[in-house]
Residue frames relative to the residue before (quaternion, step in Angstrom):
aa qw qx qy qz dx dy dz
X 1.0000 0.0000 0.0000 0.0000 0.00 0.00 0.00
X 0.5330 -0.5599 0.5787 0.2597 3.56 -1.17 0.87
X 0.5768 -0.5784 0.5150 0.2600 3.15 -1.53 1.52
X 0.6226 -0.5193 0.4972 0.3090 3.42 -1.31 1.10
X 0.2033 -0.7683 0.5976 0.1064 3.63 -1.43 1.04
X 0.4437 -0.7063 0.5333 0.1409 3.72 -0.22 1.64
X 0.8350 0.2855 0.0075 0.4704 3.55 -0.10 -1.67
X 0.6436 -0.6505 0.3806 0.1330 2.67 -1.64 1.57
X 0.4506 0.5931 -0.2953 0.5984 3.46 1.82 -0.55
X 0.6850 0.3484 -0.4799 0.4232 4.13 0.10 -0.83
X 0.8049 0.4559 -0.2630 0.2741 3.47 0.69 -1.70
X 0.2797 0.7597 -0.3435 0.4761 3.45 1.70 0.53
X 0.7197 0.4646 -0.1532 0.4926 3.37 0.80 -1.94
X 0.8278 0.3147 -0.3330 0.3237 3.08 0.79 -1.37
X 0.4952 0.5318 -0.6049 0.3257 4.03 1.15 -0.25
X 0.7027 0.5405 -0.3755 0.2704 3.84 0.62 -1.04
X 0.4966 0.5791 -0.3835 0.5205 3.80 1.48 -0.40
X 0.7427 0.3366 -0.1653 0.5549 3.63 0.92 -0.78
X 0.5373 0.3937 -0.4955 0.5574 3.39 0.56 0.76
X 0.4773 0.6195 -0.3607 0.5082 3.53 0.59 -1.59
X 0.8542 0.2857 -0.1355 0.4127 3.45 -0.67 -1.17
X 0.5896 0.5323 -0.4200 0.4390 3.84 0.79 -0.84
X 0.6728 0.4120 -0.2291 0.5701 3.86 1.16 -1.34
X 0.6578 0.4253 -0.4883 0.3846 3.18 -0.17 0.27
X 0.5901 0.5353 -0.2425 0.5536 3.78 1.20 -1.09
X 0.5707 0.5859 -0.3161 0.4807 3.58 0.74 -0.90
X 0.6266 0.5885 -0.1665 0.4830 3.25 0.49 -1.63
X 0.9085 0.1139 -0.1750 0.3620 3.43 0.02 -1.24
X 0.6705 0.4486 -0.2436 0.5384 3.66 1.10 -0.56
X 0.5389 -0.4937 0.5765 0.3653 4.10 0.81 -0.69
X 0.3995 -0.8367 0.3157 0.2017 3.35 -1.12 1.03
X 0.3990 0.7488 -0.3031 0.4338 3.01 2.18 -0.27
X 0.5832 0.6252 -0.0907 0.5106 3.61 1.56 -1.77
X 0.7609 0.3637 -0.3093 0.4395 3.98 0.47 -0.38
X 0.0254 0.7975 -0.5929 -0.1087 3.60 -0.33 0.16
X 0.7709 -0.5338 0.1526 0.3122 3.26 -1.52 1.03
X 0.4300 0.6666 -0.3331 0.5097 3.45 1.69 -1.22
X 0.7401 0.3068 -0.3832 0.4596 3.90 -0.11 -1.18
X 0.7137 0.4484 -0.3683 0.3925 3.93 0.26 -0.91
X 0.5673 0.5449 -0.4197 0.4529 3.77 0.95 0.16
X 0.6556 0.4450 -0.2610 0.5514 3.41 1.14 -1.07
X 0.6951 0.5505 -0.3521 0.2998 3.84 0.62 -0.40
X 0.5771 0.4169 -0.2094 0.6703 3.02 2.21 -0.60
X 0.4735 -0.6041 0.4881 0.4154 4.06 0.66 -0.38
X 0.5763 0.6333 -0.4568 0.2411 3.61 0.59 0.59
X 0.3774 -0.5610 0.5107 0.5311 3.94 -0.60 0.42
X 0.7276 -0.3510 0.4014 0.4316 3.74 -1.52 0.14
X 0.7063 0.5405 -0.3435 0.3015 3.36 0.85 -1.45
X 0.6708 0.5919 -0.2641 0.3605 3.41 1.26 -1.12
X 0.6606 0.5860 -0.2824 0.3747 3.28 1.48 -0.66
X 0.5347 0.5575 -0.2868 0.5666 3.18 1.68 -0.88
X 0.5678 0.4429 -0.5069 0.4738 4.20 0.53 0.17
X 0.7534 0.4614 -0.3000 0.3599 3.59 1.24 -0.24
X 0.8444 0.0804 0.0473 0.5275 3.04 1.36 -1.03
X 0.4633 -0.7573 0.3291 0.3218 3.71 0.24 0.68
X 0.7165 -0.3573 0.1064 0.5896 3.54 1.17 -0.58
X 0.8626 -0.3340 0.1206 0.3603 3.32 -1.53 0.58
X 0.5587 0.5644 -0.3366 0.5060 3.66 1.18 -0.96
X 0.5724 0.5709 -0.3365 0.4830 3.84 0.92 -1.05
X 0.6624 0.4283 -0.4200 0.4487 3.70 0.40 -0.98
X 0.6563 0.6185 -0.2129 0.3760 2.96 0.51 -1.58
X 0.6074 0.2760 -0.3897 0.6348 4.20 0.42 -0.76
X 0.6198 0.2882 -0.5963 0.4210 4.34 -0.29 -0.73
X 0.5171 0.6190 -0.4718 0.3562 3.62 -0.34 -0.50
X 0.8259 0.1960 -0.1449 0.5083 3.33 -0.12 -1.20
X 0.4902 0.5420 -0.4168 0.5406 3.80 0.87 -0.19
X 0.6136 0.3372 -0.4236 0.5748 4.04 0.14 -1.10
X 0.9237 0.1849 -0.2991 0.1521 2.97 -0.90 -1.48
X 0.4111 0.5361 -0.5516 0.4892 4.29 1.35 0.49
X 0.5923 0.4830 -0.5051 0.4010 3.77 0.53 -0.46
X 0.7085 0.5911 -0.2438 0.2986 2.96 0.65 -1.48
X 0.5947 0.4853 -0.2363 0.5958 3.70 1.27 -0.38
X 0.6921 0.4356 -0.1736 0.5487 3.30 0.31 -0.85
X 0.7130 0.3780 -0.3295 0.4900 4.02 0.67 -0.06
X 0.5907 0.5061 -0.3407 0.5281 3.07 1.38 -1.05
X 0.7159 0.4700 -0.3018 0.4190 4.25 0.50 -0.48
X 0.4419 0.7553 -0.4330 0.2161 3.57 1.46 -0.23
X 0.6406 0.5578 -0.2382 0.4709 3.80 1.06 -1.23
X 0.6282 0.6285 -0.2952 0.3510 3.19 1.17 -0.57
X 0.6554 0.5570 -0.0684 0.5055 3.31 1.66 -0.55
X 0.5136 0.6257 -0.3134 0.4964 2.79 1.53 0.48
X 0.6108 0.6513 -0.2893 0.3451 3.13 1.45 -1.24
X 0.4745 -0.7207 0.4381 0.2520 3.58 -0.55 1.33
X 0.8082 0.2711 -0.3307 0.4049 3.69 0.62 -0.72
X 0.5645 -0.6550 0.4200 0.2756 3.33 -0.98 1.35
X 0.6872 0.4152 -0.4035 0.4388 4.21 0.47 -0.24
X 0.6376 0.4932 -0.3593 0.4702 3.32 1.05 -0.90
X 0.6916 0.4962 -0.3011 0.4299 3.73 0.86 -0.56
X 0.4507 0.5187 -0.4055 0.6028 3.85 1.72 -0.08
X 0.6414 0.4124 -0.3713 0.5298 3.74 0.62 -0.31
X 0.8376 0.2461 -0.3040 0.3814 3.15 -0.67 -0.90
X 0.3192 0.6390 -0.4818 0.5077 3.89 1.39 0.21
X 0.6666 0.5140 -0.1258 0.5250 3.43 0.54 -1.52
X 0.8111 0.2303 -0.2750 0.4621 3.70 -0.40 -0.88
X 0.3842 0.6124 -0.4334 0.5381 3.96 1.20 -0.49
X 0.8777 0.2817 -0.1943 0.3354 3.13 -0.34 -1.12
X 0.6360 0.4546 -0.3157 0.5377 3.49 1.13 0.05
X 0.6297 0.3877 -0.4565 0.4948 3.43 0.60 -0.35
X 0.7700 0.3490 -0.4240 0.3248 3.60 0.59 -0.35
X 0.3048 0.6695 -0.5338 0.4171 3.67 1.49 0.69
X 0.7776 0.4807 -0.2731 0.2995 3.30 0.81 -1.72
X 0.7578 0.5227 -0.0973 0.3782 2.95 1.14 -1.37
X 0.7127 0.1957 -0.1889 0.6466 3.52 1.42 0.22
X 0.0448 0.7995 -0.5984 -0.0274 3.99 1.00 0.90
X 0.6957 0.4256 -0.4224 0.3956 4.08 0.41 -0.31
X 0.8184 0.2366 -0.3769 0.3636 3.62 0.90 0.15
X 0.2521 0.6639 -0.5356 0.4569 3.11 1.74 0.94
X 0.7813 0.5251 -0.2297 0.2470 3.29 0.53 -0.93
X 0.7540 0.1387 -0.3782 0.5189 2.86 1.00 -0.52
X 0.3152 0.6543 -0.5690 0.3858 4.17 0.84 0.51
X 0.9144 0.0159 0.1979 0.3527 3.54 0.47 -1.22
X 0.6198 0.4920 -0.2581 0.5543 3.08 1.73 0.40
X 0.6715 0.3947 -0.2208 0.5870 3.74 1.59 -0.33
X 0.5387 -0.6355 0.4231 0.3564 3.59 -1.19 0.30
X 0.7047 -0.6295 0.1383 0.2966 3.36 -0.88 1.55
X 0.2845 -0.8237 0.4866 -0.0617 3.71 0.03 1.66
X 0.7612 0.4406 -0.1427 0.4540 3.37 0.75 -0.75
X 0.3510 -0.7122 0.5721 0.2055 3.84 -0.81 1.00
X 0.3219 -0.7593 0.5189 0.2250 3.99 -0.58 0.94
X 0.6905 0.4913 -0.3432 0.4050 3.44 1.42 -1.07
X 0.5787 0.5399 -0.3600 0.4940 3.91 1.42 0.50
X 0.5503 0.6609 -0.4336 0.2691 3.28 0.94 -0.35
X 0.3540 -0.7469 0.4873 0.2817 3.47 -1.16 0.46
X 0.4009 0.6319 -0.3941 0.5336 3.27 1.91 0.37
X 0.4795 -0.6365 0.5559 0.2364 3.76 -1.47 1.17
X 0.1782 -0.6365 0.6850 0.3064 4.04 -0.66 -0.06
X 0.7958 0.2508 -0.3759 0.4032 3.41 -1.62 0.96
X 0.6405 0.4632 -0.4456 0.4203 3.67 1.08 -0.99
X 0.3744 -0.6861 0.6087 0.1361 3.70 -1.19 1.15
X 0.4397 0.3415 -0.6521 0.5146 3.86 0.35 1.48
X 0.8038 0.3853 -0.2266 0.3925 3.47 0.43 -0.63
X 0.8102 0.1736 -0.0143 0.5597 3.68 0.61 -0.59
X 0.4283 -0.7870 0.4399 0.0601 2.87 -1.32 1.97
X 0.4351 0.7232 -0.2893 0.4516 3.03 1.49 -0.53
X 0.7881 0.2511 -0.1021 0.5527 3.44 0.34 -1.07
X 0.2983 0.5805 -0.5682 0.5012 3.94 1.35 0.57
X 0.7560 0.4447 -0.3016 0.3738 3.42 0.39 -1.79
X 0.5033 0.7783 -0.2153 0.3075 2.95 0.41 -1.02
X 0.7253 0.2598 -0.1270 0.6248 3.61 0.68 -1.66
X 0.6683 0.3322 -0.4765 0.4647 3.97 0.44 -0.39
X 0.6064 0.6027 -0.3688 0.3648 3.57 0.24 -0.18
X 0.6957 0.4686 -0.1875 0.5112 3.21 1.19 -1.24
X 0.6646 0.5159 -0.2056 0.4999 3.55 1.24 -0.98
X 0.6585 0.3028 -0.2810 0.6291 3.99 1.55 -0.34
X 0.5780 0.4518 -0.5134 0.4452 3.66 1.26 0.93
X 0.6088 0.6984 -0.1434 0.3479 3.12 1.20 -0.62
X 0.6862 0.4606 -0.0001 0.5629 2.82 2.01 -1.09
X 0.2216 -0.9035 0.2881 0.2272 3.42 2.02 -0.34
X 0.0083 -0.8388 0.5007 -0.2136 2.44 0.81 2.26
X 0.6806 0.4837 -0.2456 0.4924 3.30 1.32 -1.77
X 0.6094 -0.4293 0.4839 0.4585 3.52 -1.68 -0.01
X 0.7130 -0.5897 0.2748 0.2616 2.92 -1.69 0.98
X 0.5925 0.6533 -0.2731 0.3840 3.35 1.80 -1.21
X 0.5583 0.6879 -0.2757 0.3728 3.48 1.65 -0.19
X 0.1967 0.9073 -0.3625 0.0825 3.71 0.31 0.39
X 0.7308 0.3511 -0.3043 0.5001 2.76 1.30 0.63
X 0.5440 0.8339 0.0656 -0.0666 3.50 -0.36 0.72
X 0.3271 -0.6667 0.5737 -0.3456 2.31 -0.11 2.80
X 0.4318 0.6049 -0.3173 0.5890 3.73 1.32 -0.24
X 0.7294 0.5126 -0.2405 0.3840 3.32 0.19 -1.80
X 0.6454 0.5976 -0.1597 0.4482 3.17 1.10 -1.41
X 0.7218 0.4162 -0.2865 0.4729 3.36 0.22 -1.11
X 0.6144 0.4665 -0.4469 0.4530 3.60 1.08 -1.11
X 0.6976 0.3979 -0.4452 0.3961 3.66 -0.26 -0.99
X 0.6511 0.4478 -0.4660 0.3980 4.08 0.19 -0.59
X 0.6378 0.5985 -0.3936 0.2829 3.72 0.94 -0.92
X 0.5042 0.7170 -0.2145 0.4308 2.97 1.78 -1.75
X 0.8240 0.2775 -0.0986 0.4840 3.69 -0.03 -1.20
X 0.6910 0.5367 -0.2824 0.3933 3.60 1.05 0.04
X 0.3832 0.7510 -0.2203 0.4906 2.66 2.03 -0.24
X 0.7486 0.3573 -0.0988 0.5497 3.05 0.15 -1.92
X 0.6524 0.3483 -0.4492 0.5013 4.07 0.33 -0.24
X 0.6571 0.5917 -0.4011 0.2393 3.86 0.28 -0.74
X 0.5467 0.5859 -0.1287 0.5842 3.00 2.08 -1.12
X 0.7781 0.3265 -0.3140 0.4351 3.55 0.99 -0.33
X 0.5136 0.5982 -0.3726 0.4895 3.43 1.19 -0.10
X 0.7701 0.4097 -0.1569 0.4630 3.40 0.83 -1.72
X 0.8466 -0.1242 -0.0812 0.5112 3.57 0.71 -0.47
X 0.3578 0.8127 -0.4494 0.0978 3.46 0.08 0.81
X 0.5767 0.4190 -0.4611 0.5285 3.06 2.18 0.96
X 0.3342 0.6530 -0.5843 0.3473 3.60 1.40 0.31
X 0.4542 -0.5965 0.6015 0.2757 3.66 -1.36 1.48
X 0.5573 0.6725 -0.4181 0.2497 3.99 0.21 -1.08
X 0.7415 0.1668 -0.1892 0.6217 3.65 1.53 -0.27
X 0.2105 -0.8406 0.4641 0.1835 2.58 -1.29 1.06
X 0.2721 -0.8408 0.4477 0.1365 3.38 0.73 1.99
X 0.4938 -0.6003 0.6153 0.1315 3.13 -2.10 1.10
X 0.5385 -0.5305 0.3758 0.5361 3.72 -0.56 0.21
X 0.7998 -0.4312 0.3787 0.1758 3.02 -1.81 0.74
X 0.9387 0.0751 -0.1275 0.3115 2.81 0.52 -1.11
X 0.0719 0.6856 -0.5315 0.4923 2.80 2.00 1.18
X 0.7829 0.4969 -0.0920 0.3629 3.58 -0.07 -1.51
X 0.6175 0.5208 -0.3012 0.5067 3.22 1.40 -0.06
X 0.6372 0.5616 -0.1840 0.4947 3.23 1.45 -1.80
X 0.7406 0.4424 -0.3364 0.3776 3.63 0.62 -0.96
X 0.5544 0.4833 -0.4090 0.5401 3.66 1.22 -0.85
X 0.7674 0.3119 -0.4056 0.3865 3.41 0.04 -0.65
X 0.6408 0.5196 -0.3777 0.4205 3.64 0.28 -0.31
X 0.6805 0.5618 -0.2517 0.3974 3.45 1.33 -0.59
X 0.5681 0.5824 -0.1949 0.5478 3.10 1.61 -0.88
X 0.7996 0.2886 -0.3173 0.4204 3.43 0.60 -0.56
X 0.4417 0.5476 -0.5507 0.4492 3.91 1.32 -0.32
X 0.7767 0.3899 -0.3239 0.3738 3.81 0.23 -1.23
X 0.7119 0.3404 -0.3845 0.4790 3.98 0.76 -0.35
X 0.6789 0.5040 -0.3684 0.3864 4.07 0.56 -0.70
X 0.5056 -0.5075 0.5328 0.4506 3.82 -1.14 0.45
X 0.8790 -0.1797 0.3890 0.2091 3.00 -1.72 0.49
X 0.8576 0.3336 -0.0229 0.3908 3.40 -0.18 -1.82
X 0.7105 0.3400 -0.3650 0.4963 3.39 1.47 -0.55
């Protein structure tokens, strides 16, 4: 058994070693496939010790999705500052892709697996914009509809929204999932980002902007 953690700082380290590892197992084997015994041994803990951290597998499984939506959603916060409303539809966009690239194992299972996680458990608020990226987009989108950015034929838009996340989720889902498969012969990344996003906004913004 693993020497007893005193300080509110160790038992920190150790939930994030047991998450760390839980998402990664998740990721590769399915969450149905891992059981609490293997994620104890992946971190060096008897079962019992793990259970001082986390009551059972569903527990790992909601901190998980709770860290790593914070973790997106904190990282996009500065972004919302940015007085001009088009430049802030970008960097909304590239934000949200660099943290696809730059974390592809909790992209996956945030937004690449079928929904695993129970929202009415979260310790995360829906709508409150420190906590939820979703509802970032959302307000710049709503605030460059408001302002009559999009074309007029546009009237709706939570649409708008959903289209631009699909757009850029696309091109990362494809780079996580196959972007060592030889059968394409893939263009840089972040070519492929720049054009989807640039495309998306010539075909949804008015002309003039």
């Amino acid at each position: 058994m693993p020497p007893r953690h005193k300080t509110q700082e160790q038992r920190q380290e150790t939930r994030k070693a047991i998450i760390d590892a839980a998402r990664v197992m998740f990721i590769e084997r399915g969450v149905n496939a891992v059981t609490m015994r293997e994620i104890a041994k992946k971190v060096g803990y008897s079962p019992t010790a793990l259970y001082l951290h986390f009551a059972d597998k569903d527990a790992i499984l909601q901190a998980i999705c709770d860290t790593d939506f914070l973790i997106l959603a904190t990282g996009m916060q500065a972004i919302l500052r940015e007085p001009d409303l088009i430049k802030r539809l970008n960097l909304l966009a590239y934000g949200y892709s660099q943290f696809a690239l730059s974390h592809p194992n909790h992209y996956r299972l945030m937004f690449m697996t079928p929904r695993v996680c129970d929202p009415e458990a979260s310790s995360l608020q829906k709508e409150n914009h420190e906590q939820d990226a979703y509802a970032q987009l959302k307000l710049v989108v709503k605030e460059a509809f408001d302002a009559g950015c999009f074309r007029p034929e546009l009237s709706d838009a939570e649409l708008i929204a959903q289209t631009l996340w699909a757009g850029i989720h696309g091109v990362c889902s494809l780079q996580i999932a196959l972007a060592n498969d030889a059968w394409v012969n893939w263009r840089d990344i972040e070519q492929r980002l720049q054009l989807m996003q640039e495309s998306l906004l010539r075909g949804l913004l008015k002309q003039n902007h």
